[in-house]
C-alpha positions, -999 to +999 in steps of 0.1 A: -505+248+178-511+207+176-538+197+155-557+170+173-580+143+153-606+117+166-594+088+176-617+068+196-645+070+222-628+071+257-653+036+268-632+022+243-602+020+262-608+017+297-581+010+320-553-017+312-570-020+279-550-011+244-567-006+207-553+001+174-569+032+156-558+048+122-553+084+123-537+101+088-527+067+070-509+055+104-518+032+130-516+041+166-516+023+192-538+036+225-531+026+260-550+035+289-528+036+322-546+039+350-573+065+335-547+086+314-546+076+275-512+077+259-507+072+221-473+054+205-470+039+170-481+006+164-456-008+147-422-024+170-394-008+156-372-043+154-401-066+135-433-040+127-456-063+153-484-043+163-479-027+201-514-019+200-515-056+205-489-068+222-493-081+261-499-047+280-492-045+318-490-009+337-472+012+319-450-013+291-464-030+262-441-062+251-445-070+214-457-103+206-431-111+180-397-107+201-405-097+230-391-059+231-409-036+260-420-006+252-431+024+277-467+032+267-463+070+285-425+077+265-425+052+234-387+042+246-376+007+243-371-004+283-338-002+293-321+011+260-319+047+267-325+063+231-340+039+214-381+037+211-409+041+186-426+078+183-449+091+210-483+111+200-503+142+223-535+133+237-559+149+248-598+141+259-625+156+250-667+151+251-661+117+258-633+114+228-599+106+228-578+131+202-544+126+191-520+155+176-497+135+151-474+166+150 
């Protein structure tokens, strides 16, 4: 069974909005897409920019340093099949946003 931990207050990411939270010594990046809260690492697998921070629109993230998309709901690099950053369980709770880093 996943192991969730506290992330973040759902107000805190309210549609089309991203933050960065720690969770276990590793930052995660949270998106909200359209009410639903997916979870990715932070760092861009080609230059370790933070996606958490990167220029969010829908469902892809493009990190600010080189300009890779990411799918927020997958953590696949758009449009090379296989390639992406890993992708966390969420889950809501009370008001809280929970993510399983197993």
């Amino acid at each position: 069974m996943a192991e969730f931990s506290d992330a973040v207050a759902l107000d805190d990411v309210p549609p089309g909005r991203s933050t960065v939270v720690e969770i276990d010594g590793r930052k995660v990046a949270l998106f909200n897409v359209d009410g639903t809260v997916h979870a990715i690492s932070d760092n861009c697998m080609h230059a370790g920019q933070s996606l958490g921070y990167g220029i969010f629109e829908g469902k892809v993230v493009r990190c600010r340093g080189h300009g890779w998309r990411f799918d927020v709901t997958t953590g696949c690099v758009v449009g090379v099949p296989g390639a992406g950053v890993p992708c966390y369980r969420v889950r809501v709770q009370n008001g809280r946003v929970q993510v399983s880093m197993t």
